[in-house]
BALOBA-1460 file (C-alpha; in Angstrom, 3 decimals):
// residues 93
<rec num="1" residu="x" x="128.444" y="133.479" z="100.530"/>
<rec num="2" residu="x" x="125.172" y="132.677" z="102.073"/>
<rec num="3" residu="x" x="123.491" y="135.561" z="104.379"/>
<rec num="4" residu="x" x="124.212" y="133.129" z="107.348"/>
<rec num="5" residu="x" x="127.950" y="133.372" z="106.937"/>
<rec num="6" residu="x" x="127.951" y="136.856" z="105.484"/>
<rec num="7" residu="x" x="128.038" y="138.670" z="108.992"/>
<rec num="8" residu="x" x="131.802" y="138.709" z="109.709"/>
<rec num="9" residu="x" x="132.719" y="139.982" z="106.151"/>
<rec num="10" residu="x" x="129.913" y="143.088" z="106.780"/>
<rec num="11" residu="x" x="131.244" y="143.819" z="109.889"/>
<rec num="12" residu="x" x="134.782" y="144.015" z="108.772"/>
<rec num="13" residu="x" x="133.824" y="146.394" z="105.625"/>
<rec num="14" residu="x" x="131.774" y="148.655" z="108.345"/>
<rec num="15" residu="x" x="134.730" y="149.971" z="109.056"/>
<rec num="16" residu="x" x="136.211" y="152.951" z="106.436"/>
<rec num="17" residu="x" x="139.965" y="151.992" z="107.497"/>
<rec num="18" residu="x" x="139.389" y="148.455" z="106.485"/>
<rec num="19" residu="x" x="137.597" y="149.720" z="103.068"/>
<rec num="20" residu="x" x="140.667" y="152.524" z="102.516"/>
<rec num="21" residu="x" x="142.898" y="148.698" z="102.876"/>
<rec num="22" residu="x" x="141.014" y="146.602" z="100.855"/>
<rec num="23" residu="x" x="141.351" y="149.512" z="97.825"/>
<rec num="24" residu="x" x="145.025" y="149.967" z="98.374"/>
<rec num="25" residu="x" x="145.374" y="145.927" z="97.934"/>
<rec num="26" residu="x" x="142.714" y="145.668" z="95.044"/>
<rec num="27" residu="x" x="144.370" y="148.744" z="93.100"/>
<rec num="28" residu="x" x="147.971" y="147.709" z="94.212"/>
<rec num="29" residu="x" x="147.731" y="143.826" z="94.475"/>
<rec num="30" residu="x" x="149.935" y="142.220" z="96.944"/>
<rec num="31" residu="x" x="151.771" y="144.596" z="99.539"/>
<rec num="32" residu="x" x="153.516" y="143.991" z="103.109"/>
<rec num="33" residu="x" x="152.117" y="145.649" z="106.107"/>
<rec num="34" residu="x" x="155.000" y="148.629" z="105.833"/>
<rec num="35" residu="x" x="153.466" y="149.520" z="102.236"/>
<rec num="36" residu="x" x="149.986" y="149.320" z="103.337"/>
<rec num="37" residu="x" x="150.372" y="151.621" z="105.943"/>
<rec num="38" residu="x" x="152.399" y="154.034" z="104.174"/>
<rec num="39" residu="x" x="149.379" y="153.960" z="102.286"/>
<rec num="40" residu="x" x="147.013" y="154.390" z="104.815"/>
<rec num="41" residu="x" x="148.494" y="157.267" z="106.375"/>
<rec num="42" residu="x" x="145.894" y="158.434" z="108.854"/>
<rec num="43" residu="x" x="146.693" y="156.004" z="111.097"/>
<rec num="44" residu="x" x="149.315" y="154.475" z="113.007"/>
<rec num="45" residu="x" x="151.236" y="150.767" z="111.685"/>
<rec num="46" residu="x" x="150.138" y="148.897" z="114.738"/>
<rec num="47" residu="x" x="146.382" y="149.993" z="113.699"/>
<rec num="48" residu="x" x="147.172" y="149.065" z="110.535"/>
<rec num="49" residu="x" x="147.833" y="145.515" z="111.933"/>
<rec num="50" residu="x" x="144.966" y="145.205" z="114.245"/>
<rec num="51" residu="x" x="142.690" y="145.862" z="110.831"/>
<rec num="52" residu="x" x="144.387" y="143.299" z="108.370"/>
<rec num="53" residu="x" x="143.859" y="140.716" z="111.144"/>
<rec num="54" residu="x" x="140.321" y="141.457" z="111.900"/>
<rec num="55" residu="x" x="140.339" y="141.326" z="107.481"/>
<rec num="56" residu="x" x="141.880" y="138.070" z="107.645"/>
<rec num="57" residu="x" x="139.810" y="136.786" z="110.019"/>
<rec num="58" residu="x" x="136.400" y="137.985" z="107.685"/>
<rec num="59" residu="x" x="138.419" y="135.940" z="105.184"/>
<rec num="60" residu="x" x="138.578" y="139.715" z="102.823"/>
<rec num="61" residu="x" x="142.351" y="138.986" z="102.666"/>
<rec num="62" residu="x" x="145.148" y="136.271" z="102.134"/>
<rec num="63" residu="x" x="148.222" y="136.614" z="104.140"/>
<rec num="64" residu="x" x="151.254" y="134.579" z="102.840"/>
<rec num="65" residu="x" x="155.260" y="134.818" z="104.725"/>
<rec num="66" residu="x" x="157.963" y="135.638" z="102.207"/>
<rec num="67" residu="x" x="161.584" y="135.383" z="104.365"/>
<rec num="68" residu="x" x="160.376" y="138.190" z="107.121"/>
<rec num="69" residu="x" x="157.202" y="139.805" z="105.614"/>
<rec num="70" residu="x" x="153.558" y="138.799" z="106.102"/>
<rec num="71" residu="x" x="151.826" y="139.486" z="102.310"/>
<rec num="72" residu="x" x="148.357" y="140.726" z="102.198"/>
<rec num="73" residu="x" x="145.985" y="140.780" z="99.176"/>
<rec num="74" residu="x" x="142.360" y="140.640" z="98.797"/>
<rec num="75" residu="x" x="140.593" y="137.340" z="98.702"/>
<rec num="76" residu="x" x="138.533" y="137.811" z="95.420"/>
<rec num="77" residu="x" x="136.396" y="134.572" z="95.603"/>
<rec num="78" residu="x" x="135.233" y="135.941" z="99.239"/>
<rec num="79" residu="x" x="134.962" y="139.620" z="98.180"/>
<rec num="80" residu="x" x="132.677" y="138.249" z="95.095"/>
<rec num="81" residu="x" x="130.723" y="136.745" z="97.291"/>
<rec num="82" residu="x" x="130.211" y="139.770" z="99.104"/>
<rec num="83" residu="x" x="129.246" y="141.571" z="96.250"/>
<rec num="84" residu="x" x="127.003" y="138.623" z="94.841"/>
<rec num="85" residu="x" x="125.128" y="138.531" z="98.174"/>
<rec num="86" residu="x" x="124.423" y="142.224" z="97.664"/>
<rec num="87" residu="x" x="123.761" y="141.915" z="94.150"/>
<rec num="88" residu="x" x="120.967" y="139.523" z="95.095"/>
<rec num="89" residu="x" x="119.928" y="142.132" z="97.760"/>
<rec num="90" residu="x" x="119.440" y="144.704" z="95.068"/>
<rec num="91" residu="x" x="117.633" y="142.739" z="92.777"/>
<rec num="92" residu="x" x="115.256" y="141.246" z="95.190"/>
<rec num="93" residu="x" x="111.197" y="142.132" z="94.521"/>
């Protein structure tokens, strides 16, 4: 992840509800919306939705279908670029 294409991926994590998902999937691995929200319990499941998109759409997450459920876990080769970027950040002169 360059700093050009880093923007939508900051934006997403500037958000503490999207951080509080991103831990429930990295601790938890793979979970429906239902679960995550159960999880998340400070705000309501069509919130809940609203953030995994705006996730998916920083390219944090995967969604997959299984039968009737949309399957959300963290995208680790764009979350490791996250962390790279800010790695190189920190180590900067």
């Amino acid at each position: 992840m360059s700093a050009l294409d880093s923007g939508p991926a900051f934006e997403a994590l500037a958000d503490s509800t999207r951080r509080t998902i991103l831990s429930v999937l990295a601790t938890r691995g793979e979970l429906p919306a239902g679960a995550i929200a159960a999880e998340v319990a400070h705000v309501g499941r069509t919130s809940i939705s609203s953030h995994l998109r705006i996730l998916r759409s920083a390219g944090l997450i995967n969604e997959r279908r299984d039968g009737r459920f949309r399957m959300y876990s963290v995208d680790g080769d764009s979350v490791h670029g996250v962390v790279r970027f800010l790695d190189g950040l920190y180590r900067a002169p």
